[in-house]
N, C-alpha and C positions, 0 to 999 in steps of 0.2 A: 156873563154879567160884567161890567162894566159901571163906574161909577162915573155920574159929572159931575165929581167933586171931594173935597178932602172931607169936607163934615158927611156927606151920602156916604161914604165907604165908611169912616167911624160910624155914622149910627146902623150902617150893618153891623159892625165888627161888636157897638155897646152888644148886641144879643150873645156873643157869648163870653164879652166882657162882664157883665152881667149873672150868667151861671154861673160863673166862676167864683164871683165873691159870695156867693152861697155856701160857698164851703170853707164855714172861719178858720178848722185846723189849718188848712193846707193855706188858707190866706196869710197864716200869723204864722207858718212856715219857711215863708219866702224874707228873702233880703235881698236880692240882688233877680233885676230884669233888664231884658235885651230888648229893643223892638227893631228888627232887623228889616229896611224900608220904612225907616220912620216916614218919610215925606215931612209932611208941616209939622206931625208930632201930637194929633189927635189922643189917638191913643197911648202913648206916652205916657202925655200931660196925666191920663185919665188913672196908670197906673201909679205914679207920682204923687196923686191926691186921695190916695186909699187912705181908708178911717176903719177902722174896728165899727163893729154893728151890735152895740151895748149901747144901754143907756146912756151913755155918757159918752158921743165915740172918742176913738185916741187917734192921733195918725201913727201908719202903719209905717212911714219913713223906709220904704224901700229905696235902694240908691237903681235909678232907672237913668240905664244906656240907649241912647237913640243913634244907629247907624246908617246912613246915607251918604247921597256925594252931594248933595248940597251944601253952597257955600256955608252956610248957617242954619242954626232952629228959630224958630221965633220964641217956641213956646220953651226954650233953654231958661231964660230968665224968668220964669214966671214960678218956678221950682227950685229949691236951693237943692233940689234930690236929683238935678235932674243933668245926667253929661251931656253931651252931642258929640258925639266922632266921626268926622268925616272919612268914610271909609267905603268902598267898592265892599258890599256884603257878600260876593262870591270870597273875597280875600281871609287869609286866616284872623282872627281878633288878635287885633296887637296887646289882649290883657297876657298874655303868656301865661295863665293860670287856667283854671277849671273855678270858673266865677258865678256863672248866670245859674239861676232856679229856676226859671223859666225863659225861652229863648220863644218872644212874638215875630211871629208875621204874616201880616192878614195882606192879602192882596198882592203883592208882589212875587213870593218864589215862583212865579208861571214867568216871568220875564228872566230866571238866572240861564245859565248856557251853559256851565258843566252843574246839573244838582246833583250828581253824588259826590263831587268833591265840596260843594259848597254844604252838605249836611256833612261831610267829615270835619270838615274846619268847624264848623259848630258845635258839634260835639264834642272836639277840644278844647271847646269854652265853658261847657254845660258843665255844673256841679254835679255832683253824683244824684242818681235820682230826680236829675232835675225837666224837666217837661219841655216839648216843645209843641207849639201852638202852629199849626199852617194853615190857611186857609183862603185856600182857591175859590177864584171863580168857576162856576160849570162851564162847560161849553158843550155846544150841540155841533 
């Protein structure tokens, strides 16, 4: 599978963007997210604008990291939660801590060339217990 496009591949990835906020503990859990292959920052933006799902919603204010090698985000500015670091996602994260609660990426790890060092480096960034999301395309 293959997408022609940044919005086609988010509204795949909304599906299990979507379950996920199903689950309010684990949502009001999180503080800190990765999307590793941001590209334009689809889903990003989407983690970025999370609201509690009460009468009243609240924003959830996660501070949400987007890494690529693009010179820029667009959607950086459209979120004051929101960083961009320009960074080769095989490389180790230059937070030098154990940060991320959840470490995304939908569509890309099928293009890294070492994955097992590139999930070690990862999980030197992951918080304890903290999730990582991958989600490949099939191929036949």
């Amino acid at each position: 599978m293959s997408f022609s496009s940044a919005v086609s591949s988010h509204n795949h990835s909304l599906e299990t963007l979507n379950q996920l906020y199903e689950y309010d503990d684990f949502m009001l859990s999180l503080n800190n997210v990765a999307d590793m292959g941001c590209g334009t920052g689809l889903d990003l933006e989407w983690w970025a604008g999370l609201q509690t799902r009460e009468d009243i919603p609240q924003p959830l204010k996660l501070s949400c990291t987007g890494f690529d090698v693009l010179p820029k985000l667009s959607v950086a500015h459209t979120h004051s939660n929101i960083i961009y670091q320009k960074q080769n996602i095989e490389d180790k994260i230059k937070t030098g801590k154990k940060t991320f609660d959840v470490i995304w990426c939908h569509d890309t790890f099928q293009y890294i060339t070492n994955p097992m060092q590139t999930l070690s480096n990862w999980n030197q960034a992951m918080s304890e217990n903290g999730m990582l999301v991958l989600i490949l395309p099939s191929t036949i």
